[in-house]
C-alpha positions, 0 to 999 in steps of 0.5 A: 541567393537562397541556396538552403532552406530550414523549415519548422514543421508545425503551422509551416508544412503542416496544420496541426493547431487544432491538435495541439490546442485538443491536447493543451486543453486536455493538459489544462483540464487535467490540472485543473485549470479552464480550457482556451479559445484558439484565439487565446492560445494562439497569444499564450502559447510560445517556445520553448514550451516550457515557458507555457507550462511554468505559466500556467501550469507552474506546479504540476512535474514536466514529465506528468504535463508531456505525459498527458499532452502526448497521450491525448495528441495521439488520439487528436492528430488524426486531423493534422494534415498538410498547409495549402501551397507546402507540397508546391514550395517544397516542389520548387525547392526540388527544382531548383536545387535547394536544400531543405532541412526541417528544425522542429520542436514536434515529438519524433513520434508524431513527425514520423506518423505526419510523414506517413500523411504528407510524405513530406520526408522524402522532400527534405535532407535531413530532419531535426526534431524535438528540439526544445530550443531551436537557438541551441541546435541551429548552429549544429545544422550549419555546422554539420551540413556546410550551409552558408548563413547567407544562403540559407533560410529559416521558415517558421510561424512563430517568434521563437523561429525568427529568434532562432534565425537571427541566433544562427545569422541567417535569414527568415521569413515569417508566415501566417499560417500557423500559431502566432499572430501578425503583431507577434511575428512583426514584434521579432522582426523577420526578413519577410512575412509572407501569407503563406507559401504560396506566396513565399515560392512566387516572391522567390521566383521572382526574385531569382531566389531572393527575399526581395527585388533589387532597390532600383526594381522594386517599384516595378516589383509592386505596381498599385493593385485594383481589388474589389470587395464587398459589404454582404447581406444575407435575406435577413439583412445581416451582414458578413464579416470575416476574420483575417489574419493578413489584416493584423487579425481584424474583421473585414469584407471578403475581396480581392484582386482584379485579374488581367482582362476581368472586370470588376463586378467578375472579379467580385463575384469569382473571389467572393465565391473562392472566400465564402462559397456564396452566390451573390446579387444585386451588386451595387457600387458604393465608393472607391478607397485608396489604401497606400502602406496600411500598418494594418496590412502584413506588408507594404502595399498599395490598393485601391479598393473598389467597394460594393454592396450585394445579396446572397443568393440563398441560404447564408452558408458560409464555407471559408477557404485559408485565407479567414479564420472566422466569420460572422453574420450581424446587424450592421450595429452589431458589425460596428463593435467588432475590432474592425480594419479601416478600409471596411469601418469606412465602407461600413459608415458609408453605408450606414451612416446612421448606425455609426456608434457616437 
């Protein structure tokens, strides 16, 4: 039973990605070097940071490189502000008694004027921040705290975190809501990778504040799921494809689960409208897919996948919400050469058959 919980701080509770890559790239620009994508920073930059600068930056004093990142960091995290679900988990944790402590390589400074946004402080026993190398303090929080391994949880959203975890002997879970990827994260081997912390909160809940149900329940635990999705097409005759990150970072189709007493076409429409904010048309049914244990996917899973064709009703204007980072309007020949997920490459040939590169 999970009776402790350490949190990291940056892509865990709070998003300030957008920050950090403003002031990397500011620290790049100032050394001469050129800017990164977010795509390209999210695989480049690691903890301890300092393995970032010696990468990039080898020749210019650490002291000069902090200076510049914090002096830019300070006028971009304006922007930071608290991840979908964080308020609600750290809400459960409240209630039923866990412990919470933060282990965190964010600037005091900066952790104190993200405070005075979230007010997440008053959510957490105790805060240990600026911590170049989370591997060397962890045992310290232990210690000093009286926390049992075997009780305790460490959430963050990069590899460094899962190495600190196993460090400290304790649990960890992964989540995808920050700076590496699904492959980088799969690569240190966490306890669990879950969405976000919505999810994470619900997998406790049920669990009776486990990571996972007991052997004997887990099939009753995760029943296959029906879920819906859709090939797009704006008046033009482009299609909409998404990036996501549960989907190891592939292009795919927006979807998602049927609920109980909703018919699909419903359901469709409902999740279509939560992913892109589009109105859509013309639905029509294509082929039905099943999907069973993809390595493609976070975790294991079994859908079946009920694929449609619709048109947008209007002006394509996309507005994602958390689950993609990206999206795209192409031609279908155009959708075809993006790194794309299978279930969405065999809709994509079903319907266009004709287009499929040779």
């Amino acid at each position: 039973m999970i009776r402790n919980i350490i949190f990291d701080w940056s892509g865990t509770l709070v998003d300030d990605l957008p920050a950090v890559l403003q002031a990397s790239n500011y620290v790049l620009a100032r050394a001469g070097k050129p800017p990164m994508t977010l795509e390209q920073f999210r695989a480049e930059f690691t903890l301890p940071f300092k393995k970032f600068y010696d990468r990039h930056t080898p020749n210019i004093p650490m002291g000069q490189l902090e200076e510049w990142f914090h002096g830019e960091f300070k006028r971009a995290q304006v922007a930071v502000c608290e991840l979908p679900y964080a308020r609600e988990f750290l809400e459960f944790c409240r209630a039923h008694k866990i412990r919470t402590f933060l282990l965190s390589a964010a600037h005091p400074d900066h952790y104190r004027v993200h405070c005075q946004v979230t007010g997440f402080d008053v959510y957490l026993n105790r805060a240990y921040t600026g911590v170049l190398d989370k591997r060397h303090t962890i045992h310290e929080i232990l210690v000093e705290n009286q926390l049992d391994p075997r009780e305790t949880l460490f959430i963050g959203d990069m590899e460094h975190d899962i190495d600190a975890a196993k460090h400290g002997g304790v649990h960890s879970c992964a989540v995808l809501t920050g700076y590496n990827t699904l492959q980088q994260l799969r690569a240190a081997g966490p306890d669990l990778i879950a969405e976000h912390l919505g999810e994470l909160r619900r997998i406790l809940g049920q669990n009776n504040l486990d990571l996972k149900p007991a052997a004997d329940k887990f099939e009753a635990a995760h029943p296959p799921l029906a879920t819906v999705g859709a090939l797009i097409y704006s008046l033009a005759g482009h299609v909409l494809m998404i990036r996501i990150d549960k989907w190891s970072g592939l292009w795919g189709i927006p979807g998602g689960k049927i609920k109980w007493g909703e018919t699909s076409e419903a359901a469709l429409r409902r999740e279509i409208m939560e992913e892109t904010a589009l109105t859509i048309e013309n639905i029509k049914f294509v082929l039905v897919q099943d999907c069973i244990h993809s390595p493609e996917f976070y975790h294991e899973a079994h859908f079946v996948l009920l694929n449609y064709t619709c048109v947008c009703v209007g002006e394509p204007r996309v507005k994602l919400n958390e689950e993609a980072r990206e999206y795209r309007w192409l031609t279908p020949a155009a959708a075809f050469e993006l790194p794309l997920n299978t279930p969405t490459r065999i809709l994509l040939e079903a319907v266009h058959p004709t287009t499929v590169p040779k």
